[in-house]
SEKOLDREN-214945 format. One record per residue (C-alpha): residue number from 1; chain; x, y, z. Coordinates in nm, 2 decimals, padded with zeros to 4 digits, always signed. Each point is the difference from the previous one (the first is absolute). Layout:
REM SEKOLDREN-214945
NUM,A,X,Y,Z
...
***
This chain:
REM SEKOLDREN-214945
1,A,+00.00,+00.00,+00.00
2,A,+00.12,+00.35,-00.06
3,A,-00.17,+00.34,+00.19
4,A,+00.13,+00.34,-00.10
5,A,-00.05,+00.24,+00.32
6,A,-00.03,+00.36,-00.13
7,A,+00.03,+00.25,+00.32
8,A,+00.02,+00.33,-00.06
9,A,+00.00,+00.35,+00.20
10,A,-00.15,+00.30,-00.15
11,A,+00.16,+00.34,+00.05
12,A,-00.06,+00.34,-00.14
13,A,+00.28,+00.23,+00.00
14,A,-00.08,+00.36,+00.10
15,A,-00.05,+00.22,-00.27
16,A,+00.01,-00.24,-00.27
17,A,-00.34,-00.20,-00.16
18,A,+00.15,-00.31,-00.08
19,A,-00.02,-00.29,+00.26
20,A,+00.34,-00.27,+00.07
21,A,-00.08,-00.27,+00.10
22,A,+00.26,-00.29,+00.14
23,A,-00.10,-00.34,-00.09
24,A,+00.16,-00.28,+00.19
25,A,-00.06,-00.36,-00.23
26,A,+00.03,-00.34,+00.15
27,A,+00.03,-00.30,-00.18
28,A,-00.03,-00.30,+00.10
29,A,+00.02,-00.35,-00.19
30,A,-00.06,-00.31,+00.06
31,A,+00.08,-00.32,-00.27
32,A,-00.17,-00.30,+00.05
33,A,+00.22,-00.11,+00.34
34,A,+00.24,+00.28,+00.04
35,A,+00.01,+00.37,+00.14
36,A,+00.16,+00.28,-00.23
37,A,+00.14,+00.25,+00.20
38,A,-00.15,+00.30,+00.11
39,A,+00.06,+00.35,-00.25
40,A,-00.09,+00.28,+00.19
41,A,+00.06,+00.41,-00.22
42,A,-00.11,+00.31,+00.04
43,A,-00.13,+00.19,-00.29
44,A,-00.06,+00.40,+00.00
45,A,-00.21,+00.12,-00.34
46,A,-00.28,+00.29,-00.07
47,A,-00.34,-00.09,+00.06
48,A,-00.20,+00.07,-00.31
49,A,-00.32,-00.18,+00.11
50,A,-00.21,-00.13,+00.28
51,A,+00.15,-00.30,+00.14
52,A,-00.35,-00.13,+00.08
53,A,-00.06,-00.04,-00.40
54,A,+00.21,-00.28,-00.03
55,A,-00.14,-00.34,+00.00
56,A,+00.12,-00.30,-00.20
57,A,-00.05,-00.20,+00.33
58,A,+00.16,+00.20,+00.19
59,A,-00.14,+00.04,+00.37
60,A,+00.00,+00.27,+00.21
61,A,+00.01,+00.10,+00.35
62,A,+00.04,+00.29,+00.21
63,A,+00.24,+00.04,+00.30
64,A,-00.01,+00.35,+00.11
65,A,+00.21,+00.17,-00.29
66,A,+00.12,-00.29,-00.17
67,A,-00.21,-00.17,-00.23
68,A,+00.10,-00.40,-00.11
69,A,+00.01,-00.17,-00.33
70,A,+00.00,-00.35,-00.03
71,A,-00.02,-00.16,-00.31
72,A,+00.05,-00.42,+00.00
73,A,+00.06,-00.21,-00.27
74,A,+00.09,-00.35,-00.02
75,A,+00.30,-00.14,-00.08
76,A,-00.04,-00.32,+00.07
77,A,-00.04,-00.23,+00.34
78,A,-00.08,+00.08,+00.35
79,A,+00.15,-00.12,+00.29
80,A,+00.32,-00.11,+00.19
81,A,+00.15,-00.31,-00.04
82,A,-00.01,-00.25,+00.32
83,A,+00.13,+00.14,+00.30
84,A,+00.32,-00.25,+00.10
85,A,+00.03,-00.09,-00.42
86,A,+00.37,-00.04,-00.06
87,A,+00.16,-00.14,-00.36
88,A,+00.36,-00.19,-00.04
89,A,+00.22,+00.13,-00.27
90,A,+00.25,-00.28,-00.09
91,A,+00.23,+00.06,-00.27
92,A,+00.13,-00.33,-00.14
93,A,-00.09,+00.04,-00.38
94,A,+00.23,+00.06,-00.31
95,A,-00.18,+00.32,-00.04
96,A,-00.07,+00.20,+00.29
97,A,-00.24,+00.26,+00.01
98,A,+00.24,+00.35,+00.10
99,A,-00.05,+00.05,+00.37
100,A,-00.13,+00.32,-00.08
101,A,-00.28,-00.12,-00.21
102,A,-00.08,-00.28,+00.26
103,A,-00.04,+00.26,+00.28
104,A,-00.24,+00.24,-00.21
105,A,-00.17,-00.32,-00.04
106,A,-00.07,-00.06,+00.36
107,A,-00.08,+00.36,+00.06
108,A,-00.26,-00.01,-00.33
109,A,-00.16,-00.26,+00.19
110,A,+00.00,+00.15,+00.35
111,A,+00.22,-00.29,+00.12
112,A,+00.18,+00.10,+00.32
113,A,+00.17,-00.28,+00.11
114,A,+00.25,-00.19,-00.16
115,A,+00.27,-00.34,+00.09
116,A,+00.31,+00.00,-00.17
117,A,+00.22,-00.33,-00.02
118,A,+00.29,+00.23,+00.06
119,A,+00.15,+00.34,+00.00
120,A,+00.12,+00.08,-00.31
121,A,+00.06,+00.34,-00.03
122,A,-00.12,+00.07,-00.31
123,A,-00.36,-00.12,+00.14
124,A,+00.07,+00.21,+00.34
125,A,+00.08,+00.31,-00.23
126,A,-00.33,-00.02,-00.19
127,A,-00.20,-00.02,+00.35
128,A,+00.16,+00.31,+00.17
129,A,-00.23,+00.22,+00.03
130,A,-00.31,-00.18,-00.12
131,A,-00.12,-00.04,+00.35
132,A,-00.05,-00.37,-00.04
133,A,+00.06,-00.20,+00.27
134,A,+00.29,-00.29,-00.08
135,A,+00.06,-00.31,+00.19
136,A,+00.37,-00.04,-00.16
137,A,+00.16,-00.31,+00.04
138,A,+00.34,-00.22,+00.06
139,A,-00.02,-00.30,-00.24
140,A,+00.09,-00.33,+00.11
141,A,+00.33,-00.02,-00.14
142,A,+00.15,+00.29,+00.27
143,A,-00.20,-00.16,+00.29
144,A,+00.35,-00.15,+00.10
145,A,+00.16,+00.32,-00.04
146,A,-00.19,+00.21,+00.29
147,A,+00.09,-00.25,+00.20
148,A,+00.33,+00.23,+00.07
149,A,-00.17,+00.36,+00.14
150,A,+00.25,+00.25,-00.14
151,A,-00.13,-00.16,-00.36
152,A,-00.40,+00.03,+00.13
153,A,+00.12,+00.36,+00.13
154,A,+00.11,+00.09,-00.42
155,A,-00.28,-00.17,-00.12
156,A,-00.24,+00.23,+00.19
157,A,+00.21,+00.29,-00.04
158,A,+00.00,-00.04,-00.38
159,A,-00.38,-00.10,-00.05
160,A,-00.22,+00.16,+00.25
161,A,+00.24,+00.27,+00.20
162,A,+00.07,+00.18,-00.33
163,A,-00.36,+00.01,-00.13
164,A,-00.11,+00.14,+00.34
165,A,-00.07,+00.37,-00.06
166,A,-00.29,+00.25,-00.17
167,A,-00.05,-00.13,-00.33
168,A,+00.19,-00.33,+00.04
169,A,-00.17,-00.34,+00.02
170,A,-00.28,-00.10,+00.27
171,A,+00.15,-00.34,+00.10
172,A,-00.25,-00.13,+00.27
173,A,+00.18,-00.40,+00.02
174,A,+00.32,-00.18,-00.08
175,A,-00.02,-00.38,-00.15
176,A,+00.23,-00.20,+00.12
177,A,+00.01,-00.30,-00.26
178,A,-00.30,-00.11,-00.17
179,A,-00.15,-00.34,+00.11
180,A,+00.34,-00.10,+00.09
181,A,-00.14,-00.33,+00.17
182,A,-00.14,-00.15,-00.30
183,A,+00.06,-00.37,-00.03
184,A,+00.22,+00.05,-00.39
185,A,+00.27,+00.20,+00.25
186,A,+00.10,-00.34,+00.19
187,A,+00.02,+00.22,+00.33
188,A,+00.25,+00.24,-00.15
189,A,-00.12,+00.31,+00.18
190,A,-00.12,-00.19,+00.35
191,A,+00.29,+00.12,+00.17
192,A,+00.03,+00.40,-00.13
193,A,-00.29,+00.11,-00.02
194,A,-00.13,+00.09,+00.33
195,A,+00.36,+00.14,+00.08
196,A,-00.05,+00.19,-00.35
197,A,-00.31,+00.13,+00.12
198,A,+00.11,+00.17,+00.38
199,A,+00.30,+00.15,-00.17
200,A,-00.23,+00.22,-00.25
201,A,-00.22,+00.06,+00.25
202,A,+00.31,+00.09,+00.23
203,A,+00.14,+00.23,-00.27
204,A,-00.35,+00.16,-00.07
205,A,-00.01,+00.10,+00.41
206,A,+00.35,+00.11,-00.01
207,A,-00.09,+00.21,-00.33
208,A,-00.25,+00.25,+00.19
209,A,-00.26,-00.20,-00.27
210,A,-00.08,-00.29,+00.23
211,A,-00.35,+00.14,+00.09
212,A,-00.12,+00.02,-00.33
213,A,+00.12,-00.27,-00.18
214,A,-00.03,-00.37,+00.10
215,A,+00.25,-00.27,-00.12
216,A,-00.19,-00.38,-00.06
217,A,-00.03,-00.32,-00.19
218,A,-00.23,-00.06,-00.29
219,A,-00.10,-00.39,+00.05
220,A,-00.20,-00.25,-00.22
221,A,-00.28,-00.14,+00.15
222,A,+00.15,-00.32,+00.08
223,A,+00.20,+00.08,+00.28
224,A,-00.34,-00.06,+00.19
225,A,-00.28,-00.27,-00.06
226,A,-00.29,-00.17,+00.16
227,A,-00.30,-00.21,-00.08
228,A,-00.23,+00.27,+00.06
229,A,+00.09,+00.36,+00.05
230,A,-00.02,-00.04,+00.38
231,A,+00.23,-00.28,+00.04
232,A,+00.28,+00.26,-00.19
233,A,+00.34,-00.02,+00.12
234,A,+00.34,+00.04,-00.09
235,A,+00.11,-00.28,-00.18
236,A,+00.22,-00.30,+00.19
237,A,+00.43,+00.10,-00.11
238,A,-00.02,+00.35,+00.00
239,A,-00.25,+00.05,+00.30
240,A,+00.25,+00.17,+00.20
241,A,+00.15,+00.20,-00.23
242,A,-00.38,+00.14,-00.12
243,A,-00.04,+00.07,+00.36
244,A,+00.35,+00.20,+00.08
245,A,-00.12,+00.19,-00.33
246,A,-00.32,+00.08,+00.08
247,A,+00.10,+00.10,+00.39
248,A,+00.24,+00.26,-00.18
249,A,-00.18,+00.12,-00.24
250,A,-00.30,+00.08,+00.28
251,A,+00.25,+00.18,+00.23
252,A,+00.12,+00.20,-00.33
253,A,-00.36,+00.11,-00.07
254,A,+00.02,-00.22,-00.31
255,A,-00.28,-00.18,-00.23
256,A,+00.02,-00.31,-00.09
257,A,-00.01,-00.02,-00.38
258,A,-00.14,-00.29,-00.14
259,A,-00.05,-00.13,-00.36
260,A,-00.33,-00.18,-00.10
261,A,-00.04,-00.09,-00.33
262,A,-00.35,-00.19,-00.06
263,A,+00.15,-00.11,-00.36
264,A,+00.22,-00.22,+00.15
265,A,-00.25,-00.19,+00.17
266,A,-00.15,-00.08,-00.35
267,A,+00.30,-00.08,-00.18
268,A,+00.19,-00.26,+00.32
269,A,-00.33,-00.17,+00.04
270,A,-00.22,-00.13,-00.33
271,A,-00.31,-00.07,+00.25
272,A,+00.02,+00.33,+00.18
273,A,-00.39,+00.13,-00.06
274,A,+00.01,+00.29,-00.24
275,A,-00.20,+00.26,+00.13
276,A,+00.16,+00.02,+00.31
277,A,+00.30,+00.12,-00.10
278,A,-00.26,+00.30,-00.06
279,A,-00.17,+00.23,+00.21
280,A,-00.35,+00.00,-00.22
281,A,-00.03,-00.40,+00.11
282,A,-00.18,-00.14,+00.23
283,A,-00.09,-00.36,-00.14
284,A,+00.34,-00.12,+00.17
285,A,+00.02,+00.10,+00.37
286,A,+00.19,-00.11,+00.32
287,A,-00.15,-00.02,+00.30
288,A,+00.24,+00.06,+00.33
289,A,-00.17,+00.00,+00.28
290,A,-00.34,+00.21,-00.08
291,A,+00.22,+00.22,-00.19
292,A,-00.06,-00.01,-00.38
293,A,+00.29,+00.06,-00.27
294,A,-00.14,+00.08,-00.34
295,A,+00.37,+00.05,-00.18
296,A,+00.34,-00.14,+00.05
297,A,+00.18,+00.32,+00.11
298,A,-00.25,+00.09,+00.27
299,A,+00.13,-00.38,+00.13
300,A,+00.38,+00.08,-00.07
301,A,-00.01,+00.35,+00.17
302,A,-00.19,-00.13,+00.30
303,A,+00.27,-00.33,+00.02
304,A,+00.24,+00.27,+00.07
305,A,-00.23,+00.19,+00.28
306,A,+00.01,-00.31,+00.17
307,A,+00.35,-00.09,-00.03
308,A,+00.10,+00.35,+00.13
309,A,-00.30,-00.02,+00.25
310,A,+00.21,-00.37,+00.12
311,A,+00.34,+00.23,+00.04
312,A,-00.23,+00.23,+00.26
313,A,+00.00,+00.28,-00.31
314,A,-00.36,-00.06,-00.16
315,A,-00.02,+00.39,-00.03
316,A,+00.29,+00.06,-00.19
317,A,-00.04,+00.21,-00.31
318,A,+00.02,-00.22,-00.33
319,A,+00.12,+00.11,-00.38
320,A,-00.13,-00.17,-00.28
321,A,+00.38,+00.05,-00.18
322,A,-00.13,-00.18,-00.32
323,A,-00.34,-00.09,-00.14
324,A,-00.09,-00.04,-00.36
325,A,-00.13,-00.23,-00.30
326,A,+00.19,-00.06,-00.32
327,A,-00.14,+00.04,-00.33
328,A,+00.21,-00.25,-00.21
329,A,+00.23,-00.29,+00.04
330,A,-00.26,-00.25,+00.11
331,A,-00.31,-00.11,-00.05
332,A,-00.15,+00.15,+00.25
333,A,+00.21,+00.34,+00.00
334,A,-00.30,+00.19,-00.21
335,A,-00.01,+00.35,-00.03
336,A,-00.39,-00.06,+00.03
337,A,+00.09,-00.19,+00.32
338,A,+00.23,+00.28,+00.12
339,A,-00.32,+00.27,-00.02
340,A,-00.20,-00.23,+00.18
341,A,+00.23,-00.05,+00.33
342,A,+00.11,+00.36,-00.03
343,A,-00.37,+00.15,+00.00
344,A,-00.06,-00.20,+00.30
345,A,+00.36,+00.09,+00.17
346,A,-00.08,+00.34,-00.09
347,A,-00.37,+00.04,+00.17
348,A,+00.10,-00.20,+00.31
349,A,+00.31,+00.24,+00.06
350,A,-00.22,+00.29,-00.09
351,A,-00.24,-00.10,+00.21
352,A,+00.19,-00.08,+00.33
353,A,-00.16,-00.31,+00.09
354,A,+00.31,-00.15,+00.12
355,A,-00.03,-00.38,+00.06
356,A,-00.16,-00.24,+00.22
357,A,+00.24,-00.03,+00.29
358,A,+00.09,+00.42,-00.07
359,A,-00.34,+00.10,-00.08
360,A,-00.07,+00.38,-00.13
361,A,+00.35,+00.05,-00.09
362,A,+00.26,+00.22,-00.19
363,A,+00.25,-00.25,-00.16
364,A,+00.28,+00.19,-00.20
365,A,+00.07,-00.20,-00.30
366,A,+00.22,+00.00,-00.31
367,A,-00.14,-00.14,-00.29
368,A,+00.32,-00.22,-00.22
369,A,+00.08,+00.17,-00.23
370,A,-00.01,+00.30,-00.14
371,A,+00.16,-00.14,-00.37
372,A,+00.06,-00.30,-00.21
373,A,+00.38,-00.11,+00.07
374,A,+00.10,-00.19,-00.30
375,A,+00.35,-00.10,+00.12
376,A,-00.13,-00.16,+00.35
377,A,+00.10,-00.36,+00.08
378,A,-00.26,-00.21,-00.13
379,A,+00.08,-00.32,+00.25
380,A,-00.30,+00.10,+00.22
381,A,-00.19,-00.02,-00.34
382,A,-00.04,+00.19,-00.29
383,A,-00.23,+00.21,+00.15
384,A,+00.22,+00.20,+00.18
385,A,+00.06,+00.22,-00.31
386,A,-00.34,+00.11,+00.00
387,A,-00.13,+00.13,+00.38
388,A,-00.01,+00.37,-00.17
389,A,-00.34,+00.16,+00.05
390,A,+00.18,+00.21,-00.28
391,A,+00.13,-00.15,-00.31
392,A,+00.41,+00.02,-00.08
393,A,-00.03,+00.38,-00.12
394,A,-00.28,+00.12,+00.24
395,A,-00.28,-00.07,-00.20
396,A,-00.32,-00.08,+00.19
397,A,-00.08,-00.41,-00.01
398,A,-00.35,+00.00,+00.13
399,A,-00.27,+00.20,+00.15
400,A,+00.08,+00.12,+00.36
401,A,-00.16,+00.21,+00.28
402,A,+00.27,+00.11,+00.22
403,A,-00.27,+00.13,+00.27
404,A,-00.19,-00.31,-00.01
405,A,-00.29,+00.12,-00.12
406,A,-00.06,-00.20,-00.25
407,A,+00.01,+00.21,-00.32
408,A,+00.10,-00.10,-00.34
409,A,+00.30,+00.20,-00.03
410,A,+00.37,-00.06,-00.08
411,A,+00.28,+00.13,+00.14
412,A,+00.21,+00.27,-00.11
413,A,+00.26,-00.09,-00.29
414,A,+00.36,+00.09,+00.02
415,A,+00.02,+00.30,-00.16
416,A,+00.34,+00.06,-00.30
417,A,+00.11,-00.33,-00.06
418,A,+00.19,-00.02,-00.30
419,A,+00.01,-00.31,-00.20
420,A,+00.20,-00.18,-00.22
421,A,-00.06,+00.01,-00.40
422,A,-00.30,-00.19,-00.09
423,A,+00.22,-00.30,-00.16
424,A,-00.12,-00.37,+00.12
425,A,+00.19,-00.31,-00.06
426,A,-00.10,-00.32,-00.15
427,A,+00.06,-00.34,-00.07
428,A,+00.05,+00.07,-00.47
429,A,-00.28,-00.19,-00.17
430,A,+00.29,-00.05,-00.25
431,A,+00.23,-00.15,+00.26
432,A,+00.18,-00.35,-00.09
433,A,+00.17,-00.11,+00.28
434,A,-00.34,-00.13,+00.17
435,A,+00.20,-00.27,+00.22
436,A,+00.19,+00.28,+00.21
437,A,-00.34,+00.22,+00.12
438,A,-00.04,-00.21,+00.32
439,A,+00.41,+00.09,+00.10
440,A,-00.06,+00.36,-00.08
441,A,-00.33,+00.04,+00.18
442,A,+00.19,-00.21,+00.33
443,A,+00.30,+00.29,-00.08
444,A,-00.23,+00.31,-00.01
445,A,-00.22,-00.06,+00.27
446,A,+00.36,-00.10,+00.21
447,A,+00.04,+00.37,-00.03
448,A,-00.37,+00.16,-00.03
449,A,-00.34,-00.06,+00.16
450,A,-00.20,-00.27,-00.17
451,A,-00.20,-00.03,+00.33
452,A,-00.33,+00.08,-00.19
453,A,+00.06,-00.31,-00.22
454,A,-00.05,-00.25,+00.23
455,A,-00.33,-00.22,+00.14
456,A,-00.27,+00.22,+00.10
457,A,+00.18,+00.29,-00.12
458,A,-00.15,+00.28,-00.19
459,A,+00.21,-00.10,-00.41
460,A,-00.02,-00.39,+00.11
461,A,-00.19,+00.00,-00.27
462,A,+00.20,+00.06,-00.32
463,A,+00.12,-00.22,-00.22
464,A,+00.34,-00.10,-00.07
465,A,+00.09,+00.28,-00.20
466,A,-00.20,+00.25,+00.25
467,A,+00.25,-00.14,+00.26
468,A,+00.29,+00.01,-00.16
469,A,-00.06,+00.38,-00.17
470,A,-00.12,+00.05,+00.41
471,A,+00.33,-00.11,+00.12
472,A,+00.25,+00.23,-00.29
473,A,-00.21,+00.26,+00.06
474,A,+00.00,-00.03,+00.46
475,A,+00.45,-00.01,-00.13
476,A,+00.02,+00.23,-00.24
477,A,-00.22,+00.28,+00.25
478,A,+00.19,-00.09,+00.28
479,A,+00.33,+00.05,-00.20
480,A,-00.16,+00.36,-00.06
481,A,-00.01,-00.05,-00.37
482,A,+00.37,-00.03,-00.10
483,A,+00.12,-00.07,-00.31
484,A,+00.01,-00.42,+00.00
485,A,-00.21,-00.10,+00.23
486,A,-00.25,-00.06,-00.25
487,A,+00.17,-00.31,-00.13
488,A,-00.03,-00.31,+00.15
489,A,+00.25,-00.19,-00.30
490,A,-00.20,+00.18,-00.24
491,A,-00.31,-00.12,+00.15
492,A,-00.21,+00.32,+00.13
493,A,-00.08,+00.30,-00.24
494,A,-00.09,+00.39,+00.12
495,A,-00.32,+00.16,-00.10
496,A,-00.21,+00.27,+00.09
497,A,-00.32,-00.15,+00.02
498,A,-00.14,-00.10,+00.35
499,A,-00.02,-00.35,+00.01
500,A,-00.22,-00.01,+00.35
501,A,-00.27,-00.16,+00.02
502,A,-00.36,+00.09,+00.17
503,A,+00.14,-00.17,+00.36
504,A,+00.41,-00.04,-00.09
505,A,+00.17,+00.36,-00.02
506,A,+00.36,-00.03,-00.15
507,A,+00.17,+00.28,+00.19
508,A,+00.18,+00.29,-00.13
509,A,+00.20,+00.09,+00.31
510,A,+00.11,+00.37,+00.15
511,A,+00.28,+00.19,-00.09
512,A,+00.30,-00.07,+00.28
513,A,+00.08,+00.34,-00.04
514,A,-00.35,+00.18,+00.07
515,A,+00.02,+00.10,+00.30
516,A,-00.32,+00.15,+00.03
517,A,+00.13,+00.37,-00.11
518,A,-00.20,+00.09,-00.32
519,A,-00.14,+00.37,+00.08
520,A,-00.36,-00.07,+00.07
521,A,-00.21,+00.30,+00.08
522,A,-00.07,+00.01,+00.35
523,A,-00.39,-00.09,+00.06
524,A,-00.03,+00.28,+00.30
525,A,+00.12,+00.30,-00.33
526,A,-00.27,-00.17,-00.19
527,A,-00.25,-00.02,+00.24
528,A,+00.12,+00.42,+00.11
529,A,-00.02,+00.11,-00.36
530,A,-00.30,-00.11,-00.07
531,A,-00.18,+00.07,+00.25
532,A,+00.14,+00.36,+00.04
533,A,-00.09,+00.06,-00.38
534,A,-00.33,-00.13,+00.07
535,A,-00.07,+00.22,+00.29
536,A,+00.11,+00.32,-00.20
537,A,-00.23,-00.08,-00.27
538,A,-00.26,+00.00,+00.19
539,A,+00.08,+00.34,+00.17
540,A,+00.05,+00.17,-00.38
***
């Protein structure tokens, strides 16, 4: 929505017949999610008419010697996006998005909250002065490193210390590791990471910053488990080390920050019932105790109430760190899938109801992710390329109501991407050497992602020659178009005709060195010319 506040003070100078009047103009905007900034001039002209003759929707009201114009008109959606809504902006892909264009991003969408996986500075740099509130983290492989307290004492120094002043960046928590206690580690990071964690938080006190920001550990789910969500606990091996954790990170003033991820529950277990990895089901429920559970993360978030509530800490504040459905990758990573979960993520977060064991609740939450990552280890499963609620270049996958409202709106596209040329690769319909496509399509999806082309996926559906022309062209995009990579022993042809099909795009990837700088003019001068040629207009 935008309103345009005309206030103005009439004034007649002695001796003269012509009336000054000072107008002050406010404008205020509002995209679908986000809040433009406040523009706020004074204006001093000749009155040449009767204020009261303008209309054009204009409303007015008198306040002593002021009189008010206020003209609306809609721009586009109302409302704020969930209170506690928070996005995570990973940047494993072999085109990034330019920090610069990521955080306009968040800020078109009125996202103010965002978990980093570490703290590049490139990424910090973008942030300062956003006013977005970072959770920047330590990633696993320098867990073992803070172990010594002069090096946690740098790392501080470097990351938060020197972003802490007016205009730098609002970092509210420190990672330390991600999941580090997943099975696939073999224990690596047992015996660092709580020592990891009270150095940061150490180093944060010593800093003067300790007050404000909080040092913890992002965990998976399955550091906890029970039958039902009141028999939660810690699970038996690292019992003792969850409860040292969670002791410290209590005395800190620290949340616990867990991720849930009702995805996986479908893809480990081929009987898991469908809809309740949903929060629209209801034909699957579990019944503990009198207390009804109508979706699978209600269940996992209360499993973790009651293994804190089994430590004597059942009140301590909980994080969702990661939460999210993939739209690719698997057969059941949909992007129509993705919509569904989200809408209902979206209204219960909006609407505070909390779950059963923390009834009536805020939960702060980050949804995972922000972007497609096409370089991302795919041993977890090909869909962990795909978790963006935004394509690879910001484009907008599905519809999505950031205030959980409901509506059928999208979010807000990334906004100057520059693209490659508009040159695809494919398998030549004239090729000879037929017997060497399958080596060529093993060797180009070595080095690109072919993740779309598997079972389930959204191109499992082409034929041979759609796979192979899939494959060159996920290479010969990833190689940013250089002279040879559209080979393949003579196999693979350029053209310049999109070979996509209605539900298989065939990429044409970012430039690597747009980094988001094309002058754009900025929408608050639109929005002020306009509307101040408008309003003269209608005075003359």
């Amino acid at each position: 929505m935008l309103s345009l506040c005309c206030i103005f003070r009439r004034t007649r100078r002695r001796g003269a017949n012509t009336r000054k009047a000072t107008f002050y103009i406010l404008i205020e905007a509002w995209s679908c999610s986000s809040h433009i900034s406040n523009l706020l001039i004074s204006i001093k002209i000749t009155e040449r008419r009767k204020f009261l003759s303008l209309g054009f929707g204009f409303s007015v009201c008198e306040m002593g010697t002021l009189q008010v114009f206020k003209l609306t008109l809609i721009l586009g959606c109302f409302g704020s996006i969930a209170e506690g809504l928070g996005v995570n902006w990973g940047t494993i892909a072999s085109h990034p998005l330019p920090p610069k264009t990521v955080v306009q991003l968040l800020k078109d969408n009125g996202i103010k909250k965002v978990k980093l996986f570490d703290a590049d500075s490139n990424s910090m740099s973008a942030l300062a002065g956003s006013n977005v509130e970072v959770m920047v983290a330590i990633p696993n492989n320098m867990l073992s490193m803070m172990t010594d307290y002069d090096t946690a004492k740098k790392w501080v120094n470097r990351n938060v210390t020197r972003y802490n002043f007016d205009g730098g960046v609002n970092v509210k928590y420190v990672a330390v590791g991600n999941e580090p206690f997943l099975s696939s580690y073999n224990g690596s990071f047992l015996n660092v990471t709580l020592p990891a964690l009270e150095n940061i938080q150490k180093a944060l006190n010593e800093a003067g910053v300790g007050s404000s920001v909080k040092a913890t550990v992002p965990l998976n789910a399955d550091v906890y488990n029970g039958d039902l969500p009141s028999a939660g606990r810690f699970v038996t091996g690292i019992a003792d080390l969850m409860t040292q954790i969670v002791t410290f990170l209590n005395q800190s003033g620290s949340p616990f920050v867990v991720n849930i991820y009702p995805f996986l529950s479908l893809y480990d277990d081929a009987n898991f019932p469908f809809d309740y990895a949903f929060f629209d089901g209801g034909s699957n429920t579990v019944n503990d105790n009198g207390i009804v559970y109508t979706n699978v993360f209600d269940a996992n978030f209360d499993t973790l109430v009651s293994a804190l509530k089994a430590v004597n800490l059942g009140s301590m504040e909980i994080i969702v760190g990661e939460v999210g459905w993939p739209t690719d990758g698997n057969i059941n990573a949909k992007a129509a899938y993705a919509q569904r979960f989200y809408n209902g993520l979206m209204k219960k977060l909006a609407s505070n109801t909390g779950t059963p064991l923390r009834p009536n609740q805020y939960i702060e939450m980050y949804l995972f992710g922000l972007i497609d990552e096409d370089s991302k280890s795919v041993q977890p499963g090909n869909f962990e390329r795909h978790w963006g609620i935004l394509k690879y270049d910001g484009q907008p996958k599905f519809n999505m109501d950031l205030t959980g409202q409901g509506r059928d709106v999208t979010l807000v596209p990334a906004k100057g991407v520059q693209y490659q040329s508009k040159t695809w690769c494919i398998l030549d319909p004239k090729a000879q050497n037929q017997t060497a496509i399958g080596n060529n399509i093993n060797y180009a999806c070595t080095f690109a992602d072919c993740t779309s082309l598997g079972y389930g996926s959204t191109c499992n559906g082409l034929d041979s020659s759609g796979n192979a022309s899939y494959a060159f062209n996920a290479y010969f995009q990833d190689q940013s178009q250089v002279d040879g990579s559209c080979d393949f022993q003579g196999l693979a042809t350029e053209t310049a005709q999109d070979p996509s099909t209605a539900g298989c795009n065939f990429t044409i990837q970012i430039l690597l060195d747009s980094f988001g700088y094309r002058v754009l003019v900025p929408v608050k001068a639109v929005l002020f010319h306009v509307f101040v040629s408008v309003f003269f207009e209608m005075l003359w």
